[in-house]
C-alpha positions as CSV (number, residue, x, y, z in Angstrom):
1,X,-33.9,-103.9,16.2
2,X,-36.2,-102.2,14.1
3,X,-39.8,-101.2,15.2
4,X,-43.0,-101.8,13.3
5,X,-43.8,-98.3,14.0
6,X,-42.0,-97.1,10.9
7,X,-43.9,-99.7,8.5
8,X,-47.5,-98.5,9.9
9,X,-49.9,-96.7,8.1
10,X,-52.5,-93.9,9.3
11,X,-55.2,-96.2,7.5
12,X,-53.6,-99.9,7.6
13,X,-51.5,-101.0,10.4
14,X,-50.1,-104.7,10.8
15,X,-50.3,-106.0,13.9
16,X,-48.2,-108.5,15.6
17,X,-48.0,-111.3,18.3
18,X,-48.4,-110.2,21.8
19,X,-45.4,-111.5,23.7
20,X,-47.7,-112.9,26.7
21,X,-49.2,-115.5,24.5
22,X,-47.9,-118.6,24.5
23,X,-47.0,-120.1,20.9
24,X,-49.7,-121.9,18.7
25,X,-49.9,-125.2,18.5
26,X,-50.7,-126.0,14.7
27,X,-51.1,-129.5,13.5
28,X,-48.0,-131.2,12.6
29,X,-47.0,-130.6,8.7
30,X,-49.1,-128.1,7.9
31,X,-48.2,-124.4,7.1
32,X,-48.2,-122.5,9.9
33,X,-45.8,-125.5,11.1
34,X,-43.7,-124.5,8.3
35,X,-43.8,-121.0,9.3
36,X,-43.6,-120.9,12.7
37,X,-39.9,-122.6,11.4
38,X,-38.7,-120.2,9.0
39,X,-39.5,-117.5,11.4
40,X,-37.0,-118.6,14.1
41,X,-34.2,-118.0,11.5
42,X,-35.7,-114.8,10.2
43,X,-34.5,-111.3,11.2
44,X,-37.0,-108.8,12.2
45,X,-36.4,-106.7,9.6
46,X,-36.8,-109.7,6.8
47,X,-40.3,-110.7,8.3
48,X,-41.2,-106.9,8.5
49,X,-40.0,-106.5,4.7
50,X,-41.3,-109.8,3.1
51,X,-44.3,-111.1,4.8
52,X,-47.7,-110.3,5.9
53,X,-50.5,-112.3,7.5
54,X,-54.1,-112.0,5.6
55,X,-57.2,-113.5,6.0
56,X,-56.8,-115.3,3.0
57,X,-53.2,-116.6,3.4
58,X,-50.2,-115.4,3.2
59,X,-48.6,-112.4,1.0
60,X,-44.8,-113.1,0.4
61,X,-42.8,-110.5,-1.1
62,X,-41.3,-111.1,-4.7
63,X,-37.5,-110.5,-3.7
64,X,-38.4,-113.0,-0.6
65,X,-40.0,-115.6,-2.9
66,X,-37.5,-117.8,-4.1
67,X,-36.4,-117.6,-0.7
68,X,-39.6,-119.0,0.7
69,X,-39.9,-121.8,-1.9
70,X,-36.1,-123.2,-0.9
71,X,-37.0,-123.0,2.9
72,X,-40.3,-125.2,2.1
73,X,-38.7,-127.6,-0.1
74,X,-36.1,-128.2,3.0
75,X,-38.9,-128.4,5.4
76,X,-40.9,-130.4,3.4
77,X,-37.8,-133.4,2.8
78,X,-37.7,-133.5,6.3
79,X,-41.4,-133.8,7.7
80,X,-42.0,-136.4,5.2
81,X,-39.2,-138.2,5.3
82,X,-38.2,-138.4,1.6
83,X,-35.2,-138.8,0.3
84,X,-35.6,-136.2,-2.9
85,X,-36.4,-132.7,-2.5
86,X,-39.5,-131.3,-4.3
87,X,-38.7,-129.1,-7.2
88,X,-39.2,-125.5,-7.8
89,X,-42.3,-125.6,-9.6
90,X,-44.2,-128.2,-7.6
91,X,-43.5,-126.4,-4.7
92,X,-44.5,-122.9,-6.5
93,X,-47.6,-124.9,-7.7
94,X,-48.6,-125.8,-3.9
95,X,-46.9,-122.7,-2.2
96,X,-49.1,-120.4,-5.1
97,X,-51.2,-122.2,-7.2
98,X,-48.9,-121.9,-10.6
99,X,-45.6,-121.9,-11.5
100,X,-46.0,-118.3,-12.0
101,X,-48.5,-116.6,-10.0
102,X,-50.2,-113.6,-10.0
103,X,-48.3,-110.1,-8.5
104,X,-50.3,-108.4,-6.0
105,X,-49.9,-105.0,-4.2
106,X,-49.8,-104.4,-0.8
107,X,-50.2,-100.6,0.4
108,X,-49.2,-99.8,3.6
109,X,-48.8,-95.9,4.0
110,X,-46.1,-94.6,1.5
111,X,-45.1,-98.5,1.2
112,X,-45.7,-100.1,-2.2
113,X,-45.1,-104.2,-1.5
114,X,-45.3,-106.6,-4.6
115,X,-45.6,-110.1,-4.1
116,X,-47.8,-113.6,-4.2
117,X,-50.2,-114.8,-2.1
118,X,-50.1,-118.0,-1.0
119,X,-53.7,-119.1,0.0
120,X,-53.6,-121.4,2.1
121,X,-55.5,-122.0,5.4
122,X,-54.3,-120.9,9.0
123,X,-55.9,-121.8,12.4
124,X,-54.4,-119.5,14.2
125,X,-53.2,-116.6,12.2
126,X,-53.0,-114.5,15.0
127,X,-50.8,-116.5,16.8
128,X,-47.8,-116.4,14.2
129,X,-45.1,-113.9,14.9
130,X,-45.8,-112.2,11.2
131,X,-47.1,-108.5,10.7
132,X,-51.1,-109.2,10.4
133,X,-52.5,-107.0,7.3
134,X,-56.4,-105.8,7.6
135,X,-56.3,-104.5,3.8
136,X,-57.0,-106.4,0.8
137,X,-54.2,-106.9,-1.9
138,X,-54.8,-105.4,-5.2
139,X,-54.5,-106.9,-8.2
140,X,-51.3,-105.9,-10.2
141,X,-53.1,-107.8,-13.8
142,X,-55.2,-104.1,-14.1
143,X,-53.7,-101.7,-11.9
144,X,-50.0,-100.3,-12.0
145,X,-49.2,-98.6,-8.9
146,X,-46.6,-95.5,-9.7
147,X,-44.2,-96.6,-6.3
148,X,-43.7,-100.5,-8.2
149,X,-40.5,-101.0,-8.0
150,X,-40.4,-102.6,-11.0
151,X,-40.3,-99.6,-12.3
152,X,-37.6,-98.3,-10.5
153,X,-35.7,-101.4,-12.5
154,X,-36.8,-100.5,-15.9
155,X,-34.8,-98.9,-18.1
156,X,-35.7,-96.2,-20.2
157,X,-39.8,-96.6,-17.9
158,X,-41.0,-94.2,-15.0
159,X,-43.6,-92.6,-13.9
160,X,-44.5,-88.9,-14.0
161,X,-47.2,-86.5,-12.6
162,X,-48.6,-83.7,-15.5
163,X,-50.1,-81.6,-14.3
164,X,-53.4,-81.2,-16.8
165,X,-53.4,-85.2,-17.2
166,X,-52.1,-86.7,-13.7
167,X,-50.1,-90.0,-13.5
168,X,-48.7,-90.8,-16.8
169,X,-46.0,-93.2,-17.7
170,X,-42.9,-92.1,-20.0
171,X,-41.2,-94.4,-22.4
172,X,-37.9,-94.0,-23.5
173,X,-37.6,-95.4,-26.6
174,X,-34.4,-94.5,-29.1
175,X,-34.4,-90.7,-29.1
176,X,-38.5,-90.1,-28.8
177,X,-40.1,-89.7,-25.6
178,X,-43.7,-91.2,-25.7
179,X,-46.7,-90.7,-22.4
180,X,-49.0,-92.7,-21.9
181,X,-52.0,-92.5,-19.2
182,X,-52.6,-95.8,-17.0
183,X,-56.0,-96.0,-18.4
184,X,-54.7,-96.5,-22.2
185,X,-51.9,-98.6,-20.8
186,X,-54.7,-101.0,-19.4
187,X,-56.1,-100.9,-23.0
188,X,-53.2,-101.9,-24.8
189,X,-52.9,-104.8,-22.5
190,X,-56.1,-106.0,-22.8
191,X,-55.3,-105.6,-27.4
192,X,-52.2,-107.8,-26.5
193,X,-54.4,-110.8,-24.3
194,X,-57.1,-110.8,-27.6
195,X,-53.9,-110.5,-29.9
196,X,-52.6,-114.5,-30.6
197,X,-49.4,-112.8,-32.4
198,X,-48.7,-110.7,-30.1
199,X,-49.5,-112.4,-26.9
200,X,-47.1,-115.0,-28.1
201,X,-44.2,-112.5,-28.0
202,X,-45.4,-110.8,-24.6
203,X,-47.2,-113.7,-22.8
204,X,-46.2,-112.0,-19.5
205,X,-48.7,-109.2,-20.2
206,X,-51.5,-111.6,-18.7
207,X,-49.4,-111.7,-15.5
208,X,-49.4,-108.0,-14.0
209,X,-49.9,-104.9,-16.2
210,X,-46.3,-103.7,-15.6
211,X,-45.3,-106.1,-18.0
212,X,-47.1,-103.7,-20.7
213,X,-44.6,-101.5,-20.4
214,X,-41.9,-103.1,-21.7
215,X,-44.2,-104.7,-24.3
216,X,-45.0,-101.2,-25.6
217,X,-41.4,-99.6,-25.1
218,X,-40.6,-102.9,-27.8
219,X,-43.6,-102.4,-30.3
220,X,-42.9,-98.6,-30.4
221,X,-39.4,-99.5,-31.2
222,X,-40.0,-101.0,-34.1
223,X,-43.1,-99.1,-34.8
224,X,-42.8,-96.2,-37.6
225,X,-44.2,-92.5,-38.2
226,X,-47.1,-92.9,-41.2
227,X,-46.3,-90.2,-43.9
228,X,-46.7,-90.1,-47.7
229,X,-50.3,-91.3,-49.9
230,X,-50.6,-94.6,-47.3
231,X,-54.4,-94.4,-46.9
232,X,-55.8,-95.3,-43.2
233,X,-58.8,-96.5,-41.5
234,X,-59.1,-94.5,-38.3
235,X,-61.3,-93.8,-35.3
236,X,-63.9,-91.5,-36.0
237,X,-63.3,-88.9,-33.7
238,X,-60.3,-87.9,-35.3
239,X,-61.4,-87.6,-38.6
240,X,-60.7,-83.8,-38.6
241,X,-57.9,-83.8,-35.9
242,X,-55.1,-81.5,-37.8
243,X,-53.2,-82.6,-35.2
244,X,-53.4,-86.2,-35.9
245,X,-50.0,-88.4,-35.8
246,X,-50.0,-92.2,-36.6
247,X,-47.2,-94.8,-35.4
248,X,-48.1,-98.0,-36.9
249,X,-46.9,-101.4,-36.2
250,X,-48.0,-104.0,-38.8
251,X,-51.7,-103.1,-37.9
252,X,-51.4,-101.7,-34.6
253,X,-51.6,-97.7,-34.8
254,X,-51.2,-95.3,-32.0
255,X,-52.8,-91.8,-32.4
256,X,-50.3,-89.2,-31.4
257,X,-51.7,-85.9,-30.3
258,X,-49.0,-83.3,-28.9
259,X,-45.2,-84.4,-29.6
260,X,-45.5,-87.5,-27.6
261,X,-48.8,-88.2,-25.7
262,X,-50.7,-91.5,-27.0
263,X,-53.9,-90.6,-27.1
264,X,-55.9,-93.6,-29.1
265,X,-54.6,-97.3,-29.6
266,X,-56.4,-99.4,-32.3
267,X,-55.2,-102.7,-34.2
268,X,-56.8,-103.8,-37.5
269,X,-56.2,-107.4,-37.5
270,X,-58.4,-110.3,-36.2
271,X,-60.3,-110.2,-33.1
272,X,-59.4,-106.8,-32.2
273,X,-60.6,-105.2,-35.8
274,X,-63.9,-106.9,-35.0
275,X,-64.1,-104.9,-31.8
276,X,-62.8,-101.9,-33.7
277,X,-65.5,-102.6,-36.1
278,X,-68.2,-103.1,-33.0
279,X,-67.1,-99.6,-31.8
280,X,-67.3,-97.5,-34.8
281,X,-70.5,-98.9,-35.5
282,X,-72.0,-98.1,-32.8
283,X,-70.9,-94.6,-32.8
284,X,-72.6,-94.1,-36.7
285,X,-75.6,-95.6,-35.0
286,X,-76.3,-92.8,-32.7
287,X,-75.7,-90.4,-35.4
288,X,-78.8,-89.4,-36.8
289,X,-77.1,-88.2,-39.8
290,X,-74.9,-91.5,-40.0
291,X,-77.7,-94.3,-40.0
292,X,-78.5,-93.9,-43.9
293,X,-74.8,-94.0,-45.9
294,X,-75.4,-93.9,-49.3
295,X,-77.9,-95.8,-50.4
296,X,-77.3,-98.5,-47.2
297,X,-79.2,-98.3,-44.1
298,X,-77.5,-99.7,-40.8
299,X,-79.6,-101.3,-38.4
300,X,-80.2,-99.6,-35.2
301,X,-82.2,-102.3,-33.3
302,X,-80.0,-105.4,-32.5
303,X,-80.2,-108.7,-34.7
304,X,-78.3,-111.1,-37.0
305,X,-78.6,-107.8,-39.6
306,X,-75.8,-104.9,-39.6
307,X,-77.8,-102.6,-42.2
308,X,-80.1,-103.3,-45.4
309,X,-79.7,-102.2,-48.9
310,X,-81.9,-101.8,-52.2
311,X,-80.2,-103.2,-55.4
312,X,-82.2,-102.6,-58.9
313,X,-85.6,-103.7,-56.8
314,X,-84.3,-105.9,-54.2
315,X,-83.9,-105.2,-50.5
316,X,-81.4,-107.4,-49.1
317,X,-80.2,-107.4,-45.7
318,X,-76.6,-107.4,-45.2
319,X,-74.6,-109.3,-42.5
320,X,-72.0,-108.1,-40.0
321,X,-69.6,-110.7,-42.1
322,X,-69.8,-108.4,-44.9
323,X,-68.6,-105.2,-42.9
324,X,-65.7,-107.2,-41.9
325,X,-64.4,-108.8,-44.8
326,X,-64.9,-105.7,-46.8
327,X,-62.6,-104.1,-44.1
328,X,-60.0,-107.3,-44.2
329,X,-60.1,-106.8,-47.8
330,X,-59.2,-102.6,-48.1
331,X,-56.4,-103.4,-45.7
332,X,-55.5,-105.7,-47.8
333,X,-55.3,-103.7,-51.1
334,X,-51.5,-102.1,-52.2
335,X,-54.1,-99.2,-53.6
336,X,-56.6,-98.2,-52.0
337,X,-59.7,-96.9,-54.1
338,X,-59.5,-93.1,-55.4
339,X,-62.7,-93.1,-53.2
340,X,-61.2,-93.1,-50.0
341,X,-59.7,-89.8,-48.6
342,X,-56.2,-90.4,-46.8
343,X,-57.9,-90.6,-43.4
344,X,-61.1,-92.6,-43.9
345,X,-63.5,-93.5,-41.3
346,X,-65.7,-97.1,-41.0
347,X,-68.4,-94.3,-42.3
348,X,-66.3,-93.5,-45.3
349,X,-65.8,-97.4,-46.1
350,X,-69.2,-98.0,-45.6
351,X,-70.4,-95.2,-48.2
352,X,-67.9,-97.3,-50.6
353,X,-69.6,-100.5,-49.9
354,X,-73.0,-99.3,-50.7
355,X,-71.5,-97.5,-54.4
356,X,-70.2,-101.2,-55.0
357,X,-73.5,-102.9,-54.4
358,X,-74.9,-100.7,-56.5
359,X,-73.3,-100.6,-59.0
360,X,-72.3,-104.3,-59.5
361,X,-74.0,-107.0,-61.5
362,X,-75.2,-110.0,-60.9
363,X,-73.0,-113.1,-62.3
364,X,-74.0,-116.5,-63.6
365,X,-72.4,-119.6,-62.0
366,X,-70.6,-120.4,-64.8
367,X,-68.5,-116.5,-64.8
368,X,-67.8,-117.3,-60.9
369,X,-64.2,-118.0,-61.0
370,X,-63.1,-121.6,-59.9
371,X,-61.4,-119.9,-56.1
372,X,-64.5,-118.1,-55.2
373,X,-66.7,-120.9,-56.6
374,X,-64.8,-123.3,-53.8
375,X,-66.1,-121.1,-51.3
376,X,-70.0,-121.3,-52.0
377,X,-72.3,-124.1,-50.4
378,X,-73.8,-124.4,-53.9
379,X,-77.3,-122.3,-53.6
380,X,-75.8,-118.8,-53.3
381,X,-76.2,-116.0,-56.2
382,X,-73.1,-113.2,-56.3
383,X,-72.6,-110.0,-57.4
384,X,-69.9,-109.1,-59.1
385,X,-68.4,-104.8,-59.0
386,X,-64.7,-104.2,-60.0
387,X,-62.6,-106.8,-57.8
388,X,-64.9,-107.4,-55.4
389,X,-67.4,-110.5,-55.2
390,X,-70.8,-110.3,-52.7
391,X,-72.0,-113.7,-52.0
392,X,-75.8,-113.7,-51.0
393,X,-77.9,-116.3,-49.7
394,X,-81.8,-116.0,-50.3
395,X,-82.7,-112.3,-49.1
396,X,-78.6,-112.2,-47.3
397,X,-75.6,-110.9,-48.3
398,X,-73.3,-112.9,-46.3
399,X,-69.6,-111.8,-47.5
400,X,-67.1,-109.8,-49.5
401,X,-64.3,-111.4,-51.4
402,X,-61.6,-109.9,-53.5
403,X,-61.0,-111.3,-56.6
């Protein structure tokens, strides 16, 4: 029978139910009854393997789970006398609080469990004949433990140890290799949560970070290699990387530095250009040299106001709208403007923004055309430059709308 010598660790070791003691006595129909059960037709080796006792409740293996749920539905037909049996996902729902809970590691030594924890209340936990585990779980949504052995499952996914950057994990996809650190992985999840499209197509992202793995291994598939004129808003920092690669994806880019390591994930698109924006802002803000672009001057101290500007005697302030839609509307463009160099920065776009402004003209209401005219509240003035339209309100310029 196998000892639980060889499941202990230096720092964690479970312990178990003395043999002198006599068995607990729970109420009738609750959980430990249930358990106290199951156990009698458990071998050894499966309690050892699947369960462990916590203060919190109980942590149950994922291979063991469905195992678990069958056994309670059983159990539960007969201590209530009903003549149905409870489905799976009621009995997941009280078992673990949704249909699909939350993974959870538990470390013991050079032992990597994954599992659920179903938290429900014992009054004598110390009495059941289950391991007892001193540890606390840790979460599997932000942290993706190299010994999962999901990822001993996963084709074409492992982990590896570089040497100059530690843990990485490698993706297989097609005939590239790409690396990618844990702490970048953990980005890219967090860009899939705040992403509606793509969270749609990888909702099981939100469950355990290991499920970003195969999300990425898919969007790199069908990602492609950025050559020719294409003109591209990047990061900053890599503004004079000769180094720089981009993979994009509709308007997910990944910054390639090396042959395969990811290095920078950004997407352009909704919520997550907004926090691109936020970022790159803040960065120009800090920069002495970068708080006065052009003839526009950003606004270091927070408020409603991203910058102001002077056009032919009027100093308007400009909103963080405008920043925005001005971006939307460059991604947007089949050409970009001659202004732009291939790689250009929120700094570059900025700089363009502030040329525009000053060199457009202000319009009548009658030369507004009829789809920006459906736009305005009825008091704004606009100015018109090229394509674009600024709409301002009072001393405000709100937006920027292509024609």
């Amino acid at each position: 029978m196998p000892s639980l010598d060889c499941f202990m660790s230096d720092t964690q070791e479970p312990s178990t139910q003395s043999e002198s003691r006599p068995p607990a006595q729970p109420a009738v129909g609750s959980f430990e009854t249930f358990l106290l059960e199951l156990t009698k037709h458990l071998g050894r080796e499966q309690i050892l393997s699947n369960l462990r006792v916590l203060t919190k409740g109980l942590f149950v293996s994922e291979p063991f789970a469905q195992t678990l749920v069958a056994k309670y539905q059983e159990w539960h037909k007969t201590v209530t006398g009903s003549f149905s049996q409870q489905s799976d996902e009621r009995a997941r729902k009280h078992l673990f609080g949704q249909e699909d809970p939350k993974v959870y590691y538990l470390i013991e030594g050079k032992q990597c469990l994954t599992g659920f924890l179903a938290a429900l209340p014992f009054a004598q936990p110390d009495r059941l004949p289950i391991p007892h585990y001193p540890g606390s779980l840790i979460d599997a949504a932000t942290q993706l433990h190299p010994k999962d052995p999901f990822l001993q499952s996963a084709a074409g996914i492992k982990a590896v140890t570089d040497l100059a950057k530690g843990l990485q994990f490698s993706l297989q996809v097609k005939r590239w290799e790409y690396r990618i650190s844990p702490e970048l992985l953990q980005r890219f999840s967090e860009m899939v949560i705040q992403s509606r499209r793509l969270n749609r197509e990888f909702d099981q992202v939100q469950r355990g970070l290991r499920y970003a793995l195969p999300a990425l291994s898919t969007v790199l598939s069908r990602a492609r290699l950025l050559r020719g004129k294409k003109k591209t808003l990047i990061p900053s920092k890599f503004r004079r990387d000769p180094k720089l690669k981009l993979v994009r994806f509709k308007r997910l880019y990944f910054v390639l530095l090396d042959e395969n390591r990811i290095d920078h994930i950004y997407e352009l698109r909704a919520r997550n250009l907004v926090i691109f924006l936020r970022q790159e802002l803040d960065l120009l803000k800090r920069d002495k040299h970068s708080q006065r672009i052009g003839g526009l001057s950003l606004a270091i101290k927070p408020g409603p106001s991203a910058g102001f500007i002077s056009i032919k005697g009027h100093k308007l302030r400009i909103s963080r709208r405008v920043f925005s839609r001005f971006l939307e509307g460059l991604l947007r463009l089949r050409e970009s403007p001659a202004e732009l160099p291939s790689h250009y920065t929120l700094r570059d776009a900025i700089k363009l923004l502030a040329q525009l402004l000053q060199q457009g003209t202000w319009i009548p209401k009658r030369e507004i055309p009829q789809r920006i005219f459906e736009k305005l509240a009825g008091h704004e003035t606009l100015i018109q430059s090229g394509q674009w339209y600024f709409i301002i309100s009072g001393e405000i310029i709100e937006s920027a709308l292509l024609a």
